[in-house]
PDB file of N, CA, C, O and CB in Angstrom:
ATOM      1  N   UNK A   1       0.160 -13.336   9.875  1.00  0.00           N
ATOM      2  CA  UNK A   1       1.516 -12.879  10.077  1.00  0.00           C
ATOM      3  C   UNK A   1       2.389 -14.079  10.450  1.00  0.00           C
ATOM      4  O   UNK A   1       1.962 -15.032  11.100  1.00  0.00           O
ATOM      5  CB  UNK A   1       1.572 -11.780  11.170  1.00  0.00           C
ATOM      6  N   UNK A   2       3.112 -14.015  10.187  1.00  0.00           N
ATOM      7  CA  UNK A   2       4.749 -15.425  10.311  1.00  0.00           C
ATOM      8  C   UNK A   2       5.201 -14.795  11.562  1.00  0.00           C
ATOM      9  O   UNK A   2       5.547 -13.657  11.881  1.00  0.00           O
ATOM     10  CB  UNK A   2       6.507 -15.406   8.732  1.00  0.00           C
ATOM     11  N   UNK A   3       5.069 -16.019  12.208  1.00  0.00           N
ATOM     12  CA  UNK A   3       6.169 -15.576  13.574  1.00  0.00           C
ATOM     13  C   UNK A   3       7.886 -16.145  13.182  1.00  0.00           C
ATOM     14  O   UNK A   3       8.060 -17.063  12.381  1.00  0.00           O
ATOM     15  CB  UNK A   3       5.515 -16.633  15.368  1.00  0.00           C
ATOM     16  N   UNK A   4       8.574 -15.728  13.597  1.00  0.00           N
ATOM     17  CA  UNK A   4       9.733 -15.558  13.727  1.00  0.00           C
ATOM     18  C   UNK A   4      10.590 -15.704  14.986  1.00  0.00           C
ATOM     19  O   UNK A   4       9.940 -15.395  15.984  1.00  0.00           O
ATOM     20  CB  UNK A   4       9.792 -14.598  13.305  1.00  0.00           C
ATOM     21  N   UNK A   5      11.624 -16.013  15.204  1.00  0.00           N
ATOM     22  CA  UNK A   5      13.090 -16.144  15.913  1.00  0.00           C
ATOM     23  C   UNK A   5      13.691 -15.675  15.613  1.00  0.00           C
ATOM     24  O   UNK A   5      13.483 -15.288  14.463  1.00  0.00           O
ATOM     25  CB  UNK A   5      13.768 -16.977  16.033  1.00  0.00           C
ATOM     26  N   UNK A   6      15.102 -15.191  16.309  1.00  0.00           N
ATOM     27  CA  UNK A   6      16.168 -14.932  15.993  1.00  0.00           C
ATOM     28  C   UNK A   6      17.225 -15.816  16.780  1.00  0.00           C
ATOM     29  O   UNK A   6      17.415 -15.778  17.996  1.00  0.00           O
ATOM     30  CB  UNK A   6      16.246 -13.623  16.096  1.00  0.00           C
ATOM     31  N   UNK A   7      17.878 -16.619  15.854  1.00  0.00           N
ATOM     32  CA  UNK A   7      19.053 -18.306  16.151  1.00  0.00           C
ATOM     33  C   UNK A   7      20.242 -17.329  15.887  1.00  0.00           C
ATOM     34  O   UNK A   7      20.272 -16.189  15.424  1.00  0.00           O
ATOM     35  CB  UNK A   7      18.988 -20.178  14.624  1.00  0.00           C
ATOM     36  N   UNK A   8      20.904 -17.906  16.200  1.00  0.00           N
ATOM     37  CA  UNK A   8      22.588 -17.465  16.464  1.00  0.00           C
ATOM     38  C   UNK A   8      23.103 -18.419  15.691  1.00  0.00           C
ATOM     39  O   UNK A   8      22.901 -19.619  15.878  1.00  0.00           O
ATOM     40  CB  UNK A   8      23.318 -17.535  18.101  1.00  0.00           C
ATOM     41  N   UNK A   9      23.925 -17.852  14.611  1.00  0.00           N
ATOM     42  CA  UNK A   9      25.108 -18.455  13.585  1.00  0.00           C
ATOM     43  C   UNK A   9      25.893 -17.562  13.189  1.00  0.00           C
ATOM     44  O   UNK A   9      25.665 -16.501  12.607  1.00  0.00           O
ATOM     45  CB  UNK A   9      24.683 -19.084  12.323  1.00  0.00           C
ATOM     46  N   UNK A  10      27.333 -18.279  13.709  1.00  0.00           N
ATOM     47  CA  UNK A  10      28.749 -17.496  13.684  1.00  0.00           C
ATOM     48  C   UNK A  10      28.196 -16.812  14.526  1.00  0.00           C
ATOM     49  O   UNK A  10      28.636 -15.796  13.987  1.00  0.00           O
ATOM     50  CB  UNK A  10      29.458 -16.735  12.398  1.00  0.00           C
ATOM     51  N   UNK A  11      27.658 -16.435  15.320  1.00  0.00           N
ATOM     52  CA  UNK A  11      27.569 -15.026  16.338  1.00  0.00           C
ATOM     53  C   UNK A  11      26.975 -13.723  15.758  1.00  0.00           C
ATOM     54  O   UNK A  11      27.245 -12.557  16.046  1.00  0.00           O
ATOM     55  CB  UNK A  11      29.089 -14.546  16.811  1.00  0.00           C
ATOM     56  N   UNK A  12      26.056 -14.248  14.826  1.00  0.00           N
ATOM     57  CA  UNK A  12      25.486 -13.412  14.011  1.00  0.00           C
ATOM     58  C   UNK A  12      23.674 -13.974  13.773  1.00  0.00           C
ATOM     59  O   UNK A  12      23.279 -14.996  13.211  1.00  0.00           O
ATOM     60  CB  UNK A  12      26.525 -13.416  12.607  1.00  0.00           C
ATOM     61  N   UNK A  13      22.765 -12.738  14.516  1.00  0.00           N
ATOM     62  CA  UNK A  13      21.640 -12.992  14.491  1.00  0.00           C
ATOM     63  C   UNK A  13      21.399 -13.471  13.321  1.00  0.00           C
ATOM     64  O   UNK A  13      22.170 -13.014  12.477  1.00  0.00           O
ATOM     65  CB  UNK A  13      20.966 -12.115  14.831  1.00  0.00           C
ATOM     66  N   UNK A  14      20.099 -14.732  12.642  1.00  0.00           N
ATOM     67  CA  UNK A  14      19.783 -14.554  11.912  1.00  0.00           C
ATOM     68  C   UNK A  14      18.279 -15.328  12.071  1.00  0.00           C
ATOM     69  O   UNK A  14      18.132 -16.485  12.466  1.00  0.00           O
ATOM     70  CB  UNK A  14      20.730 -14.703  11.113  1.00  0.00           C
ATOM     71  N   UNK A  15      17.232 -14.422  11.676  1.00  0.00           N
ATOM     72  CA  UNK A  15      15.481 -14.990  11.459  1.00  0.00           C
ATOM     73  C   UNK A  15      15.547 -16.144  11.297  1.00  0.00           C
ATOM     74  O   UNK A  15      16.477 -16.619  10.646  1.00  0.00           O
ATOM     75  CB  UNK A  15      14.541 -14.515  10.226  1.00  0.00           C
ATOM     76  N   UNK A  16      14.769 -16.762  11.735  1.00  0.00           N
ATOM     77  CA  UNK A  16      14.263 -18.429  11.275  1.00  0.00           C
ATOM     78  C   UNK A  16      12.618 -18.141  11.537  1.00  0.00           C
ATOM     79  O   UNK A  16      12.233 -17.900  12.681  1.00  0.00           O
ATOM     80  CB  UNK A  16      15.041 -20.051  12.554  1.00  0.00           C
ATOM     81  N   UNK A  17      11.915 -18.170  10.693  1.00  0.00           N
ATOM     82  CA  UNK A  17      10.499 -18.432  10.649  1.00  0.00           C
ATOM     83  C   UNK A  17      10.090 -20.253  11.289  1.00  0.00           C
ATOM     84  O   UNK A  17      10.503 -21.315  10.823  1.00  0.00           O
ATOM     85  CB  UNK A  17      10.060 -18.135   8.837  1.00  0.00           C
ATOM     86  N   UNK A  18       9.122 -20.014  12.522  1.00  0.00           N
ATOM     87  CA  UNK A  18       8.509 -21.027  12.799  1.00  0.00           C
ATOM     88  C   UNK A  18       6.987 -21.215  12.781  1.00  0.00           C
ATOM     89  O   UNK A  18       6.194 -20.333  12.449  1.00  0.00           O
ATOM     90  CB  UNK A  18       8.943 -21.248  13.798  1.00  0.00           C
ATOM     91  N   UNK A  19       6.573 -22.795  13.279  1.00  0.00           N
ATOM     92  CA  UNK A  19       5.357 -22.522  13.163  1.00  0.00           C
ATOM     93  C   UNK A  19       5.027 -23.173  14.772  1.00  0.00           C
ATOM     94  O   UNK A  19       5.319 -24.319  15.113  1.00  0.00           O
ATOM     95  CB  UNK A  19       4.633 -23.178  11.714  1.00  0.00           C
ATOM     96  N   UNK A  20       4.352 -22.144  15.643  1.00  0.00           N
ATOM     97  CA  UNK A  20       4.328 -22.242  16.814  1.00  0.00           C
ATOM     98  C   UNK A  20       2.663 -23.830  17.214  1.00  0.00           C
ATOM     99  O   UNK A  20       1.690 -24.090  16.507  1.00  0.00           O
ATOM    100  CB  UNK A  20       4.155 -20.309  17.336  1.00  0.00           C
ATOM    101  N   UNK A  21       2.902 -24.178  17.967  1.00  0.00           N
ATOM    102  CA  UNK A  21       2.128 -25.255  18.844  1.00  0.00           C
ATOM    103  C   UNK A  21       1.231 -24.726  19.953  1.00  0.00           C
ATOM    104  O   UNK A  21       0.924 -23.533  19.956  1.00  0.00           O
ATOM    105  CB  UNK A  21       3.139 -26.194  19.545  1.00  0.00           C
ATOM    106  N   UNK A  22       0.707 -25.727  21.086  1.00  0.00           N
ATOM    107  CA  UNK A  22      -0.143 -25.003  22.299  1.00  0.00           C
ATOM    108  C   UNK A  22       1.330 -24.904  23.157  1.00  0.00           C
ATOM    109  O   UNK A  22       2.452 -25.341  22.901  1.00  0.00           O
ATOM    110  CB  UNK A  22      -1.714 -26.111  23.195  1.00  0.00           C
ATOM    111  N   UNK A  23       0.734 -24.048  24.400  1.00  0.00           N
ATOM    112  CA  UNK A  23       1.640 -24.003  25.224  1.00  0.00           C
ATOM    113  C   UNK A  23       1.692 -24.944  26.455  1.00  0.00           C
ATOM    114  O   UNK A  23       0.640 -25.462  26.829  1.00  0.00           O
ATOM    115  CB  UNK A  23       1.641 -22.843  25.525  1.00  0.00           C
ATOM    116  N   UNK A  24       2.476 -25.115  26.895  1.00  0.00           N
ATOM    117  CA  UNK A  24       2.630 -26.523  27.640  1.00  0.00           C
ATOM    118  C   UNK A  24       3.790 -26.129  28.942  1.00  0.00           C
ATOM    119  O   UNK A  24       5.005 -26.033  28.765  1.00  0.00           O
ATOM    120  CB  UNK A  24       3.329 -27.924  26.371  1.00  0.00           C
ATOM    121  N   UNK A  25       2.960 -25.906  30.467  1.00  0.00           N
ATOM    122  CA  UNK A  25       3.729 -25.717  31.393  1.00  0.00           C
ATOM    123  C   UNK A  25       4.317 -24.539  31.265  1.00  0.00           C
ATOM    124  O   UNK A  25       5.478 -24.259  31.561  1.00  0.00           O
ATOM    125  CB  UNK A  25       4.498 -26.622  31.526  1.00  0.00           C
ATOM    126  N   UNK A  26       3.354 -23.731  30.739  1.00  0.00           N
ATOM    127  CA  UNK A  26       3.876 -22.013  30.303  1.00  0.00           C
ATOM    128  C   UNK A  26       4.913 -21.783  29.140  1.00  0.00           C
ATOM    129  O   UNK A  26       5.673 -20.819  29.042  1.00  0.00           O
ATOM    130  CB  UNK A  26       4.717 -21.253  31.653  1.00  0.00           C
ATOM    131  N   UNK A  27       4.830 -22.560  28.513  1.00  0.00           N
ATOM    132  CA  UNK A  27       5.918 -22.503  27.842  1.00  0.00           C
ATOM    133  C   UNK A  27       5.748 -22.726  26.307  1.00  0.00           C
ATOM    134  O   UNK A  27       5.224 -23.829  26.156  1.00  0.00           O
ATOM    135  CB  UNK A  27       6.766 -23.391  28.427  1.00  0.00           C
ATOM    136  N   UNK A  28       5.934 -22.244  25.354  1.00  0.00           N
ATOM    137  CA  UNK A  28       5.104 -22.086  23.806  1.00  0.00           C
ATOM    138  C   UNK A  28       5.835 -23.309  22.853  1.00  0.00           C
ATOM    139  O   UNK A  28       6.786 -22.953  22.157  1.00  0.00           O
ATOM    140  CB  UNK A  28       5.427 -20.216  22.919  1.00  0.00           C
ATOM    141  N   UNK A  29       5.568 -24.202  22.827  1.00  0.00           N
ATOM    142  CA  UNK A  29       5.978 -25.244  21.965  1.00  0.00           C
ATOM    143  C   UNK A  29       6.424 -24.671  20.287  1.00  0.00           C
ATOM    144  O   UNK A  29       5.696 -23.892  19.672  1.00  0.00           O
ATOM    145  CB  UNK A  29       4.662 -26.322  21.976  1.00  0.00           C
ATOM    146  N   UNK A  30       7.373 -25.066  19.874  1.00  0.00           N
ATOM    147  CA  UNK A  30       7.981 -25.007  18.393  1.00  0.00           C
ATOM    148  C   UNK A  30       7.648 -26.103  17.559  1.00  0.00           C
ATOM    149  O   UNK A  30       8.601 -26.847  17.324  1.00  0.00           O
ATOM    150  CB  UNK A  30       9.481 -24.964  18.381  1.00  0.00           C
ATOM    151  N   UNK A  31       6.302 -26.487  16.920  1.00  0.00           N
ATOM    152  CA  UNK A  31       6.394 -27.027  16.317  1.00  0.00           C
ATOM    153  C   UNK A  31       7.244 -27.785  14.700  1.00  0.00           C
ATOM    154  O   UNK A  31       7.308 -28.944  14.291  1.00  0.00           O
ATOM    155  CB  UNK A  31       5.743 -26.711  16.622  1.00  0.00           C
ATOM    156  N   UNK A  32       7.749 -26.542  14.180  1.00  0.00           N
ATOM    157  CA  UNK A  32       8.396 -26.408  12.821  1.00  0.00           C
ATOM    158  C   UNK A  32       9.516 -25.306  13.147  1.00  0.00           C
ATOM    159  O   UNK A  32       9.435 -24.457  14.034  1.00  0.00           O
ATOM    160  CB  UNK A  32       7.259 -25.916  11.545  1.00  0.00           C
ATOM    161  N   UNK A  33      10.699 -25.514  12.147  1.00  0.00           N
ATOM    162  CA  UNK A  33      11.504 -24.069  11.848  1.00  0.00           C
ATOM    163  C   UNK A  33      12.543 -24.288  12.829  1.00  0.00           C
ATOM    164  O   UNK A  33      13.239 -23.273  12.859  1.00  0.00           O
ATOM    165  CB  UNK A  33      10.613 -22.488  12.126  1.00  0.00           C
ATOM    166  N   UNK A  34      12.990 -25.223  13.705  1.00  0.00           N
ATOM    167  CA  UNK A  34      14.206 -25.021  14.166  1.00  0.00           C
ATOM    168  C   UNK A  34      14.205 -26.460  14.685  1.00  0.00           C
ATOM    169  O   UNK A  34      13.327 -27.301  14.494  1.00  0.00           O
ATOM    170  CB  UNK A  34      14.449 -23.760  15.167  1.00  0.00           C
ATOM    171  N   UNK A  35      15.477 -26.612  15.455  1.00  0.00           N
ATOM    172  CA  UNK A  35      16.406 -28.188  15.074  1.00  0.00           C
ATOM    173  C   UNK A  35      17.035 -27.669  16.647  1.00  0.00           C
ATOM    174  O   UNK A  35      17.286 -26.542  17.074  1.00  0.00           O
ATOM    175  CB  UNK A  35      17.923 -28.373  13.148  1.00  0.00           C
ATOM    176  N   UNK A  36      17.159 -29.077  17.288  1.00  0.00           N
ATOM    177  CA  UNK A  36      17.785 -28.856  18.595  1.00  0.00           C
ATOM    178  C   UNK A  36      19.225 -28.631  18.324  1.00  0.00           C
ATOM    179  O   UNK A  36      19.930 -29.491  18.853  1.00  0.00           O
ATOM    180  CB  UNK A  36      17.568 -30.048  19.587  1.00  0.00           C
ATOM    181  N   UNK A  37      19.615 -28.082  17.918  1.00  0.00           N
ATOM    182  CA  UNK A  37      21.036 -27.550  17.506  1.00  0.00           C
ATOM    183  C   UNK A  37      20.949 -25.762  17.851  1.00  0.00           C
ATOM    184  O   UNK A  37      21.843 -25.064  18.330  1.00  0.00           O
ATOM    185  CB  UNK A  37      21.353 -27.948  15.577  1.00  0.00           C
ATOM    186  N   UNK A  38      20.063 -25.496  17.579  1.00  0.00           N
ATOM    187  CA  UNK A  38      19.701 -24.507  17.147  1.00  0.00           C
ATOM    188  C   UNK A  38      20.545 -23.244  18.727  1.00  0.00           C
ATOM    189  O   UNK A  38      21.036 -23.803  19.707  1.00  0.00           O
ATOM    190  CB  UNK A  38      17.811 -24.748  16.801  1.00  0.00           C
ATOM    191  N   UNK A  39      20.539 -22.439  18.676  1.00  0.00           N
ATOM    192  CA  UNK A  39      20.907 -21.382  19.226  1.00  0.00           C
ATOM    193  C   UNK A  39      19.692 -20.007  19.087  1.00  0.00           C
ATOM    194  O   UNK A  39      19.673 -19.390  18.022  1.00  0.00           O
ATOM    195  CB  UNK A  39      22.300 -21.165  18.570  1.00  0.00           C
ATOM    196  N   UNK A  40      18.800 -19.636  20.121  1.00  0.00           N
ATOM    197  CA  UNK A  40      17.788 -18.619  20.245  1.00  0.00           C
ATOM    198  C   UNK A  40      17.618 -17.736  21.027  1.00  0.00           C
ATOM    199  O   UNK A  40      17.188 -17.858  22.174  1.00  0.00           O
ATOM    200  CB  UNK A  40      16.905 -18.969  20.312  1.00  0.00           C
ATOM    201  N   UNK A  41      18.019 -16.516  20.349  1.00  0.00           N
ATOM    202  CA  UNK A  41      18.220 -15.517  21.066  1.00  0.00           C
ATOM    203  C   UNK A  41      16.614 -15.438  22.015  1.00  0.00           C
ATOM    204  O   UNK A  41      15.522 -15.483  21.448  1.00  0.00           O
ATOM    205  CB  UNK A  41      18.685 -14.210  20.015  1.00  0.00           C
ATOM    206  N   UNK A  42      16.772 -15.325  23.394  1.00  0.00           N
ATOM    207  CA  UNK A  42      15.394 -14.772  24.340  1.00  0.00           C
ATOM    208  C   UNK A  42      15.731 -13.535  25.282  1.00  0.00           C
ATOM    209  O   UNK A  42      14.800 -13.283  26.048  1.00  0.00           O
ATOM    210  CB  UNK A  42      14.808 -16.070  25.471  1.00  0.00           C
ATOM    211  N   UNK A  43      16.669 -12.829  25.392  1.00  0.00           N
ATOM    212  CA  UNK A  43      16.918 -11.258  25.839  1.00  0.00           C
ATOM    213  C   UNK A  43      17.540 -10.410  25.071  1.00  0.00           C
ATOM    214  O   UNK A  43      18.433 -10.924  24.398  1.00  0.00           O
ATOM    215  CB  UNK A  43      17.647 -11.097  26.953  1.00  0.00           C
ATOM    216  N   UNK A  44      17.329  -8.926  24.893  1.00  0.00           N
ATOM    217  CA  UNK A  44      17.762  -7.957  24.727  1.00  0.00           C
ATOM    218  C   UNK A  44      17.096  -8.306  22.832  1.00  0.00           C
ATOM    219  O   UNK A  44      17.901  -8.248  21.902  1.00  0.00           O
ATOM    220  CB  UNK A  44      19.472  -7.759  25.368  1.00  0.00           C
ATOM    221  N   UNK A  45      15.743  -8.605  22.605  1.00  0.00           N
ATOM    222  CA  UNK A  45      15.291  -8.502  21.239  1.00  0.00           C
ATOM    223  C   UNK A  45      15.624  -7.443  21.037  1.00  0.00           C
ATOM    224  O   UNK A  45      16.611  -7.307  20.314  1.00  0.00           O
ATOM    225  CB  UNK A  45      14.025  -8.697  20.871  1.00  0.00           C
ATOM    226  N   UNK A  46      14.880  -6.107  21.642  1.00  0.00           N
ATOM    227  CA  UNK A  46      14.633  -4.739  21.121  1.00  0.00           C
ATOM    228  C   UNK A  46      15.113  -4.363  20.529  1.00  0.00           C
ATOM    229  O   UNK A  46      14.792  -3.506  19.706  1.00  0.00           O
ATOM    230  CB  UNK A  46      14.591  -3.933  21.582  1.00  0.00           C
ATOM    231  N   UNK A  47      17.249  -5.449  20.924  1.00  0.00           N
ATOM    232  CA  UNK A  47      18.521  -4.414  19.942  1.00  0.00           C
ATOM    233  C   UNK A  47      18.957  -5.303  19.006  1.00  0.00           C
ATOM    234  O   UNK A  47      19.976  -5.032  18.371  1.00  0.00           O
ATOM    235  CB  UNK A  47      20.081  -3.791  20.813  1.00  0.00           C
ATOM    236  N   UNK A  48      18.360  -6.323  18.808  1.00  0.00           N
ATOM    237  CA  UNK A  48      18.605  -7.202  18.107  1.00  0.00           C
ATOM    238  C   UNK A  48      17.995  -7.067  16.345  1.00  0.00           C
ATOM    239  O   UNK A  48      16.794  -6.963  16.100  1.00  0.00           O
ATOM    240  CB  UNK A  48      18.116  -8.276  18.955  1.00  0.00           C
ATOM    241  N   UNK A  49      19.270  -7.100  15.059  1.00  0.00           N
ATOM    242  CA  UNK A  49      18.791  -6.534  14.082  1.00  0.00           C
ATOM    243  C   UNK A  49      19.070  -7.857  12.944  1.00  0.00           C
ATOM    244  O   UNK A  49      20.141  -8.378  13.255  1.00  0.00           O
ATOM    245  CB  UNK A  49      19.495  -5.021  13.866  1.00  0.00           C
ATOM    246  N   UNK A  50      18.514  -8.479  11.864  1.00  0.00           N
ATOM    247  CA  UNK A  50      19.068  -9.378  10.856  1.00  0.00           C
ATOM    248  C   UNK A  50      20.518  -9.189  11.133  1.00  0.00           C
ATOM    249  O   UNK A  50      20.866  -8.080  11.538  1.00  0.00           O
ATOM    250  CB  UNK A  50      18.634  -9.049   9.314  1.00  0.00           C
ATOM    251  N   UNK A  51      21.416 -10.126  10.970  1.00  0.00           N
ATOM    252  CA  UNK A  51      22.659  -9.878  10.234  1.00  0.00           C
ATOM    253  C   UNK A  51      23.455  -9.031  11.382  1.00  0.00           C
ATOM    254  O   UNK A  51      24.595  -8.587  11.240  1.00  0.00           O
ATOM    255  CB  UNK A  51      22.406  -9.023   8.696  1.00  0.00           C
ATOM    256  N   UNK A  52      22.628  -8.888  12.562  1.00  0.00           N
ATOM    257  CA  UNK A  52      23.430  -7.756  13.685  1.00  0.00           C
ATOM    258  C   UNK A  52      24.613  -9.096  14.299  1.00  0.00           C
ATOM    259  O   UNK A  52      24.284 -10.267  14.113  1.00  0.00           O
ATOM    260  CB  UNK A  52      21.963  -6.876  15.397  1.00  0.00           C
ATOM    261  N   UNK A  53      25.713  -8.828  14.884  1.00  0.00           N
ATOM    262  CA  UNK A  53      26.882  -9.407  15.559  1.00  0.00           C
ATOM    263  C   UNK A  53      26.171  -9.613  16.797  1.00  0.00           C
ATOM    264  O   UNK A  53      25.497  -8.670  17.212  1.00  0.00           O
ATOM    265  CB  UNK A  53      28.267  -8.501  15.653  1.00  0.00           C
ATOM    266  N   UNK A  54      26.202 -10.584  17.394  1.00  0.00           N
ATOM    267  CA  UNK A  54      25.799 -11.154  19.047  1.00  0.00           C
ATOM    268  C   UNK A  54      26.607 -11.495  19.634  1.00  0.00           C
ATOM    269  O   UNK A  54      27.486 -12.113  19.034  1.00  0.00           O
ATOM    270  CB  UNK A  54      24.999 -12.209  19.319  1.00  0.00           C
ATOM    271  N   UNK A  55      26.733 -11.312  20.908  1.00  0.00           N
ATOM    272  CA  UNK A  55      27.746 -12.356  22.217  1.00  0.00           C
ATOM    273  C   UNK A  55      27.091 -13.387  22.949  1.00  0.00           C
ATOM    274  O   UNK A  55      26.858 -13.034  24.105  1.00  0.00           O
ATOM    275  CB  UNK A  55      28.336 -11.460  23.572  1.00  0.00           C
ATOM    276  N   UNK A  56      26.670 -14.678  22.641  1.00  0.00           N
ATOM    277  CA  UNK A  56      25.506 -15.653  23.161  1.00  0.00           C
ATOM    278  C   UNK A  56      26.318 -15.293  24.193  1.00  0.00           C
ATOM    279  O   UNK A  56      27.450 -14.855  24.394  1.00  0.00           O
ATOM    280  CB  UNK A  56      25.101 -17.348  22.682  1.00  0.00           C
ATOM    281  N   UNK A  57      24.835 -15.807  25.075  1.00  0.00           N
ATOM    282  CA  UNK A  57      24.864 -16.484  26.613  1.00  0.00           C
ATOM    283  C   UNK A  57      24.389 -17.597  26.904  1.00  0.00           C
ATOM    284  O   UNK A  57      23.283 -17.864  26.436  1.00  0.00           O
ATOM    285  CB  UNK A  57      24.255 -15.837  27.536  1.00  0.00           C
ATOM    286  N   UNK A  58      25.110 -18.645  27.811  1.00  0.00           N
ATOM    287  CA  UNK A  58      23.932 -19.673  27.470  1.00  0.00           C
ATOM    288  C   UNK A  58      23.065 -19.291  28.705  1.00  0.00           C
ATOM    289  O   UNK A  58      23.283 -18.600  29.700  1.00  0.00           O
ATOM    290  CB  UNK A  58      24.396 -21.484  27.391  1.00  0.00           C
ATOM    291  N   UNK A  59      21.626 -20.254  28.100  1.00  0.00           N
ATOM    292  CA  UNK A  59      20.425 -19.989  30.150  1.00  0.00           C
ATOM    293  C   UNK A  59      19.590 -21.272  29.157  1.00  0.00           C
ATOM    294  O   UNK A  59      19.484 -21.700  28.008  1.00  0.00           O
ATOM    295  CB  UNK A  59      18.814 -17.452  30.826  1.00  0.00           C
ATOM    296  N   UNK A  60      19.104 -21.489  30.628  1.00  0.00           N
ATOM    297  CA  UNK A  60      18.332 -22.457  30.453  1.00  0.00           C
ATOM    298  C   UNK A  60      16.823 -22.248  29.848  1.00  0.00           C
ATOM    299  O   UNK A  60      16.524 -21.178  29.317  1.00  0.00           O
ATOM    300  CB  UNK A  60      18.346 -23.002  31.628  1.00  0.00           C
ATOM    301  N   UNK A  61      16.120 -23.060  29.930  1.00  0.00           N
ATOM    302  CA  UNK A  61      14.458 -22.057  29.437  1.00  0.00           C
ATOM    303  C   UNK A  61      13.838 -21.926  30.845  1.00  0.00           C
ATOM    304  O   UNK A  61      13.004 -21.029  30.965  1.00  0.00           O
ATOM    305  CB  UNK A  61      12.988 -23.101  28.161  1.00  0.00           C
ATOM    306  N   UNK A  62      14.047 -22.492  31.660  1.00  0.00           N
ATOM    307  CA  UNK A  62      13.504 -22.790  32.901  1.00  0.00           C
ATOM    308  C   UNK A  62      14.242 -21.177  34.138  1.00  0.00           C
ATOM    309  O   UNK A  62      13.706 -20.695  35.136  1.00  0.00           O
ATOM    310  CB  UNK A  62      14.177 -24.756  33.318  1.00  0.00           C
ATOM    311  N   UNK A  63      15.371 -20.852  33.570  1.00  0.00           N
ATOM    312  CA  UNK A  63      15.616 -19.978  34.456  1.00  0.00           C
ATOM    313  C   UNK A  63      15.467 -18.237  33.546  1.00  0.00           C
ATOM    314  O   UNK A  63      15.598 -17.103  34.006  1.00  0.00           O
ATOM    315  CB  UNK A  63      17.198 -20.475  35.126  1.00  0.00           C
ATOM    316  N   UNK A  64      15.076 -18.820  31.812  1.00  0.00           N
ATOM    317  CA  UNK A  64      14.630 -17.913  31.402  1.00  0.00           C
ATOM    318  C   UNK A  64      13.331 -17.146  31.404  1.00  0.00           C
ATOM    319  O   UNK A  64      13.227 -15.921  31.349  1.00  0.00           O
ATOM    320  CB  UNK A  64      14.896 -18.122  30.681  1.00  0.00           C
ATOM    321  N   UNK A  65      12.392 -17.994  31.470  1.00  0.00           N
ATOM    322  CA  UNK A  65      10.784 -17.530  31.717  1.00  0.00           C
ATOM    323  C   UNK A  65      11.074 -17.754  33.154  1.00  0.00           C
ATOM    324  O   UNK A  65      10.200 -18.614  33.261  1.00  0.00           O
ATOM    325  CB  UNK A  65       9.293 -18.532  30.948  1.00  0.00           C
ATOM    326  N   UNK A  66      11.579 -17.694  34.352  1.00  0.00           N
ATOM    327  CA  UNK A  66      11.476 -17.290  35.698  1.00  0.00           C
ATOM    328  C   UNK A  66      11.901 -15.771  35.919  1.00  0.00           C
ATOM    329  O   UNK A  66      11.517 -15.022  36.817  1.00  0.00           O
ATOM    330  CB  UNK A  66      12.327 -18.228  36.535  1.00  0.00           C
ATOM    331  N   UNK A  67      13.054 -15.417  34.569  1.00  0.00           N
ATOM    332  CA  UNK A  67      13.117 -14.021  34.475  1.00  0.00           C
ATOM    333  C   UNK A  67      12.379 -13.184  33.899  1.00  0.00           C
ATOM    334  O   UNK A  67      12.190 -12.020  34.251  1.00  0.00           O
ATOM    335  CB  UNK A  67      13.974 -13.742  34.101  1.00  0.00           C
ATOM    336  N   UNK A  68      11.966 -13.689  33.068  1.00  0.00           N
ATOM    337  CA  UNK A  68      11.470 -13.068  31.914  1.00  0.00           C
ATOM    338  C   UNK A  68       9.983 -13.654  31.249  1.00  0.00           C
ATOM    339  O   UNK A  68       9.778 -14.571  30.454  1.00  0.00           O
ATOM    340  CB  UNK A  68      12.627 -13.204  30.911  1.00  0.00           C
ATOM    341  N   UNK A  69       9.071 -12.722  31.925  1.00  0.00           N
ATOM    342  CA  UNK A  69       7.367 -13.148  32.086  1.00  0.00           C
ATOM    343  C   UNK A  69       6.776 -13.275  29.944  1.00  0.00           C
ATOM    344  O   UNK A  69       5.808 -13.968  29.631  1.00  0.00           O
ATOM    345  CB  UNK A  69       6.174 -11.139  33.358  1.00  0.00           C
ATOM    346  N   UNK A  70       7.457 -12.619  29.056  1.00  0.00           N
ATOM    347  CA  UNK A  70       7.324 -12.958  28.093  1.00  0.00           C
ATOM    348  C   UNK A  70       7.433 -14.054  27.586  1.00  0.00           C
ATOM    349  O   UNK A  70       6.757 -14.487  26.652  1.00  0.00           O
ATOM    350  CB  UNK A  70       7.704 -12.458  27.713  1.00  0.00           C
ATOM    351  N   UNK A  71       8.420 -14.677  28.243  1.00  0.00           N
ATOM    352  CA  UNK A  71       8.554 -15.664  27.301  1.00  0.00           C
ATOM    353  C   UNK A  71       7.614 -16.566  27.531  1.00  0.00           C
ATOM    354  O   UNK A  71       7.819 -17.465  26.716  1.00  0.00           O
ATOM    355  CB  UNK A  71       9.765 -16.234  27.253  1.00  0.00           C
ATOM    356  N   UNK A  72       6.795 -16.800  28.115  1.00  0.00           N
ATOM    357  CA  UNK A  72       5.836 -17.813  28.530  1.00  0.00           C
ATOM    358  C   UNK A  72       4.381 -17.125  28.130  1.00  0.00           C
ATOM    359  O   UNK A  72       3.376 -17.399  28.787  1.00  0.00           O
ATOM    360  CB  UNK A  72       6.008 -18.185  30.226  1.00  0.00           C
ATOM    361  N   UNK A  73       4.341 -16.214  27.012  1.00  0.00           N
ATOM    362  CA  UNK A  73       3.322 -15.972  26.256  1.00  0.00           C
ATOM    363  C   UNK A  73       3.753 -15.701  24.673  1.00  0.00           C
ATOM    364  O   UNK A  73       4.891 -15.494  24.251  1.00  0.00           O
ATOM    365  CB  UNK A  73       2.614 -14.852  26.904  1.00  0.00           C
ATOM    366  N   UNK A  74       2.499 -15.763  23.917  1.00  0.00           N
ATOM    367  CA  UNK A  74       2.610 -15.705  22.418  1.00  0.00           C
ATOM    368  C   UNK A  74       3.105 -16.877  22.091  1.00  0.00           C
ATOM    369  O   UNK A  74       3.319 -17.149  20.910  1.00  0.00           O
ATOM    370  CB  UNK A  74       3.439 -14.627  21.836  1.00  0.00           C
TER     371      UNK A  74
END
């Protein structure tokens, strides 16, 4: 199975297929599939659809996996 993201352009979700690394300090390395430019959605997936309209937020990764125990698996 292809893992996947969802990056923010124009304010509009859109998939980016990556290819994930080990994890390092809890945290899942990106090997392939995105560019430090990049914009990645990490809350409220569930409502999150292709092509759906978004309102980014910015957060850090560090105060994101302190919220949010997912992100520091898979």
């Amino acid at each position: 199975m292809r893992k996947f993201v969802y990056a923010v352009e124009n304010n509009v979700a859109t998939p980016k297929y990556v290819t994930l690394g080990p994890v390092v300090d809890g945290l899942r390395v990106v090997t392939a599939g995105l560019t430090a430019d990049d914009v990645v959605i990490v809350n409220g997936l569930m409502r999150v659809r292709p092509g759906s309209k978004v309102t980014p937020q910015e957060a850090t990764a560090d105060a994101t996996a302190a919220k949010d125990p997912t992100v520091r698996t898979n």
